[in-house]
MARZALO-857628 format. One record per residue (C-alpha): x, y, z; residue in three letters. Coordinates in pm, whole numbers, plus 50000, padded with zeros to 5 digits. Example, Ala and Ser with C-alpha at 12.3 -4.5 7.8 and 13.67 -1.06 7.14 Angstrom:
residues 2
+-------+-------+-------+---------+
|  east | north |    up | residuo |
+-------+-------+-------+---------+
| 51230 | 49550 | 50780 |     ALA |
| 51367 | 49894 | 50714 |     SER |
+-------+-------+-------+---------+
***
This chain:
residues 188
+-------+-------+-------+---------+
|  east | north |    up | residuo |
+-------+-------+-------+---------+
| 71920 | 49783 | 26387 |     UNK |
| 71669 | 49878 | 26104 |     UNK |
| 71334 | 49947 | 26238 |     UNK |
| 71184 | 49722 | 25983 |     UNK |
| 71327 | 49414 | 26127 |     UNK |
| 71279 | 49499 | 26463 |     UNK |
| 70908 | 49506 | 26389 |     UNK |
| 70873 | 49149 | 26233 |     UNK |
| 71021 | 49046 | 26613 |     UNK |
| 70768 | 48862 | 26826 |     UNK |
| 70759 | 49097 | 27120 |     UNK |
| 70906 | 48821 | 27364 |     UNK |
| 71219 | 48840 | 27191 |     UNK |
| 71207 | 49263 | 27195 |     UNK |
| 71330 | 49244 | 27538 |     UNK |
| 71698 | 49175 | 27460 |     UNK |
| 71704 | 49499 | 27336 |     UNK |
| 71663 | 49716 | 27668 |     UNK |
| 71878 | 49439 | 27800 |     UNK |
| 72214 | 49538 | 28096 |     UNK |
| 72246 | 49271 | 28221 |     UNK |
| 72633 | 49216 | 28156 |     UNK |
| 72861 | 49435 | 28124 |     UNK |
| 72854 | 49351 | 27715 |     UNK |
| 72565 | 49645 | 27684 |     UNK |
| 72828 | 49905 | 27769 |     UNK |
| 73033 | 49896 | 27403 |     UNK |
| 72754 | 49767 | 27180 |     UNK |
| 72601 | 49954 | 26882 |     UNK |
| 72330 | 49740 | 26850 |     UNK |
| 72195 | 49384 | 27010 |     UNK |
| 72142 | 49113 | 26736 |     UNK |
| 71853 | 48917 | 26798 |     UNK |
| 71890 | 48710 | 26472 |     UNK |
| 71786 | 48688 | 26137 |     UNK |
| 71578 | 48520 | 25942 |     UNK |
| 71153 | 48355 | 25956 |     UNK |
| 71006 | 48246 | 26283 |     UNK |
| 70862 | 47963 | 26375 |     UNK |
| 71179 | 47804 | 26158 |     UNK |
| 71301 | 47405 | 26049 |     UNK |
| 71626 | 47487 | 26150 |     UNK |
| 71809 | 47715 | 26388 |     UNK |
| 72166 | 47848 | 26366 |     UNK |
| 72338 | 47919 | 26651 |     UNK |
| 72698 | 48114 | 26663 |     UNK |
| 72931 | 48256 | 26938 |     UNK |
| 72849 | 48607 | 26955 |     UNK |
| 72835 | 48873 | 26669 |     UNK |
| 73145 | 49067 | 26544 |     UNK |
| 73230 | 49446 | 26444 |     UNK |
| 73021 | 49440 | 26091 |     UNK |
| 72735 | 49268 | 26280 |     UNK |
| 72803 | 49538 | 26586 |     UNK |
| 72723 | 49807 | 26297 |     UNK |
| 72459 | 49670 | 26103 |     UNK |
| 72253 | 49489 | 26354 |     UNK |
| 72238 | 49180 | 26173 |     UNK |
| 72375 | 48824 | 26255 |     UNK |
| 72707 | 48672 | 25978 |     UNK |
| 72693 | 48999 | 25734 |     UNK |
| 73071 | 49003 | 25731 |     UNK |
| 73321 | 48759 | 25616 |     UNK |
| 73224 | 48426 | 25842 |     UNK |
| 72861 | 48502 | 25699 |     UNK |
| 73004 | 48474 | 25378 |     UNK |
| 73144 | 48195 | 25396 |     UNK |
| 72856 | 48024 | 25600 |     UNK |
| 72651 | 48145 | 25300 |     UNK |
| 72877 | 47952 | 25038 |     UNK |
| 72904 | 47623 | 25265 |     UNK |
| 72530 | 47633 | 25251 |     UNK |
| 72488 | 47668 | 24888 |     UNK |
| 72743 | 47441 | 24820 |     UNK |
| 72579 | 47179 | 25050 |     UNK |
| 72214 | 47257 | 24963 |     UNK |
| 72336 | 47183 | 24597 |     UNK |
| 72551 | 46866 | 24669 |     UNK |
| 72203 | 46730 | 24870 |     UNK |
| 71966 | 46873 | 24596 |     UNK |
| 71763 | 47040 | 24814 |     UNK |
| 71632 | 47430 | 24910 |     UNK |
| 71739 | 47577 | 25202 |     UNK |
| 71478 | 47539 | 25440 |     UNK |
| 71330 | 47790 | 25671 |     UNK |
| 71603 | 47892 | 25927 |     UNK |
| 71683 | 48128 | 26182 |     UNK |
| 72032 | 48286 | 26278 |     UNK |
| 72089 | 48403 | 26651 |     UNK |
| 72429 | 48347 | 26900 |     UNK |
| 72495 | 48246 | 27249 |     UNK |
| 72521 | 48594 | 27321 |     UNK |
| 72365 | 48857 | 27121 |     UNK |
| 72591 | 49137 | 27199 |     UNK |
| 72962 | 49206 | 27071 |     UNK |
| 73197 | 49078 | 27298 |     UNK |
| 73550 | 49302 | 27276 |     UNK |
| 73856 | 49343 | 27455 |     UNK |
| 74034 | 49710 | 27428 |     UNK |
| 74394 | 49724 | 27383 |     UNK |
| 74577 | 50005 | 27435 |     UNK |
| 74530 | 50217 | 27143 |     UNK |
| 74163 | 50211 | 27261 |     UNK |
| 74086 | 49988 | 26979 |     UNK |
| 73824 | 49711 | 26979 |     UNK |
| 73875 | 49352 | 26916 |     UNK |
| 73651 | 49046 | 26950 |     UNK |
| 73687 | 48792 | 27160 |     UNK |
| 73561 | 48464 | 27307 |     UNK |
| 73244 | 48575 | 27531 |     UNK |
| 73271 | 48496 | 27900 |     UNK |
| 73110 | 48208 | 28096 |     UNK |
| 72905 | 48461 | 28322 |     UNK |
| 72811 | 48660 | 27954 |     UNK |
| 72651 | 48314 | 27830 |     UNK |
| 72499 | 48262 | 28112 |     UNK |
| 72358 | 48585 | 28153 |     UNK |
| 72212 | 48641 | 27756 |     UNK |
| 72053 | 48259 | 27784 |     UNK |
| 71772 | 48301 | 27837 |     UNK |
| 71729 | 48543 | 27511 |     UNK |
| 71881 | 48233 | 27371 |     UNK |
| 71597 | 48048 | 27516 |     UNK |
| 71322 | 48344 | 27409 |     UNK |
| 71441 | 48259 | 27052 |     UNK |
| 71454 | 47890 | 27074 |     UNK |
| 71098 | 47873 | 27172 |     UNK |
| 70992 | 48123 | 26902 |     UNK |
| 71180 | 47955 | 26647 |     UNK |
| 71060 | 47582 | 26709 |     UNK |
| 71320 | 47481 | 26502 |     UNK |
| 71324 | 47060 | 26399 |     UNK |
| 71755 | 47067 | 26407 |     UNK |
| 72008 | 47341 | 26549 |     UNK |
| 72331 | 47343 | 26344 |     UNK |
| 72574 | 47524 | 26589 |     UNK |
| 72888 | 47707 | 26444 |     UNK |
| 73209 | 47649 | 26688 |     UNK |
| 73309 | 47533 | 26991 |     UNK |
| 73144 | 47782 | 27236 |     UNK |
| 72798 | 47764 | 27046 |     UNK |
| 72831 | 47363 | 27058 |     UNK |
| 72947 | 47389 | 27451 |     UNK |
| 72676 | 47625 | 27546 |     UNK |
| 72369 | 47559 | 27335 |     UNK |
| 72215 | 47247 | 27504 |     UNK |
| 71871 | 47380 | 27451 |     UNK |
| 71659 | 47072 | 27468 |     UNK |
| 71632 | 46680 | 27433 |     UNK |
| 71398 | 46670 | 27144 |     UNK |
| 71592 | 46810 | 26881 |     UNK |
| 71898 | 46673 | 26635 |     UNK |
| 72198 | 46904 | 26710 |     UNK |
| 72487 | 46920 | 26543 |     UNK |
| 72784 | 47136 | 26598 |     UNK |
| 72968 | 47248 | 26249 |     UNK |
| 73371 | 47441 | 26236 |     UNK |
| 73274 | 47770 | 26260 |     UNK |
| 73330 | 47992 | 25951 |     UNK |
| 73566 | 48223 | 26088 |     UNK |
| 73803 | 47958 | 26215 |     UNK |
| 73763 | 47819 | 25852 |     UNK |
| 73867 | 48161 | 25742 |     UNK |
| 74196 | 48145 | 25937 |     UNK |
| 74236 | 47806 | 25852 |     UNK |
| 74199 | 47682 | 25532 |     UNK |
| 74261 | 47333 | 25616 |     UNK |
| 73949 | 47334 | 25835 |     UNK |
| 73736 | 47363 | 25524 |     UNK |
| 73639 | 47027 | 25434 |     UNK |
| 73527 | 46972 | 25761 |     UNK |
| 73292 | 47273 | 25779 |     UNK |
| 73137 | 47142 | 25459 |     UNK |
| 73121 | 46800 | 25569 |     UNK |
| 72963 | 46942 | 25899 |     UNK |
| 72671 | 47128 | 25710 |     UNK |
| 72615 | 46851 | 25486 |     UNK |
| 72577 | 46589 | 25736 |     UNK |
| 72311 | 46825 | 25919 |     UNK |
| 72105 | 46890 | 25637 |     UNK |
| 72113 | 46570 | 25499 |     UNK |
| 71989 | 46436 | 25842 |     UNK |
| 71712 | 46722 | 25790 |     UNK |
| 71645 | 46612 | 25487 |     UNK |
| 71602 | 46226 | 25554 |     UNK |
| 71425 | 46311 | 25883 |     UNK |
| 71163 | 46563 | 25752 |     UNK |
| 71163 | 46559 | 25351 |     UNK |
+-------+-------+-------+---------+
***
């Protein structure tokens, strides 16, 4: 992770990085915090990060960023609005992989006990963040983020799943738009 983002951290949320407390700590590069300005509007929460996030240290850099980046724009645009403040994080903040038997490393779903284990990092960002809504992307972040009563959440098609399936698309954008329109009638 580059040094310079660890540093803009609050030092509540620093702790994830010494954390072992699943066995997901044993084939990571790096543990991704999130991305983006704390205290935030709105928070973004995914299933877990992936190889290029593994590498870089940084929440949706690869393909599903990409495309979470274009349903965005395209929303933001449709709504006429900017993107407000936001933070990017997952249930669990450390690659979850399975090894075949070439030795090679896929990603996979993270584990009940993995969730349960990284929330309350989850929990260390939700407070810092203070976000108004929580957009979550797929079914595990929707299943596993119940973070608190007071805020709107609402659970979007995550971008990799639109990436396998093109058909999913409309719904994805549909998804983002109804969340930021809600954040824009509620807060604008």
């Amino acid at each position: 992770m580059e040094l310079s983002r660890i540093a803009r951290l609050p030092n509540k949320l620093l702790t994830a990085l010494a954390c072992k407390d699943c066995t997901l700590h044993k084939t990571r590069r790096n543990v991704i915090i999130g991305s983006g300005s704390l205290p935030c509007e709105i928070l973004l929460v995914g299933e877990g990060p992936g190889a290029n996030e593994d590498l870089r240290g940084i929440p949706f850099i690869g393909p599903s960023g990409k495309m979470l980046e274009q349903g965005l724009t395209r929303a933001l645009r449709n709504l006429h609005m900017e993107m407000p403040s936001h933070f990017i994080t997952n249930v669990v903040m450390c690659r979850p992989v399975e090894i075949d038997e070439t030795g090679r490393f896929h990603n996979r779903e993270p584990e009940p006990m993995e969730i349960m284990l990284c929330r309350k990092h989850l929990i260390d960002v939700f407070n810092e963040a203070k976000p108004k809504i929580i957009i979550t992307l797929g079914s595990v972040a929707s299943k596993h983020c119940k973070l608190t009563s007071d805020n709107a959440v609402f659970n979007v098609v995550h971008p990799a799943f639109v990436l396998r399936k093109q058909a999913a698309q409309p719904r994805f954008l549909r998804g983002l738009m109804t969340a930021l329109e809600a954040y824009k009638e509620r807060y604008l």
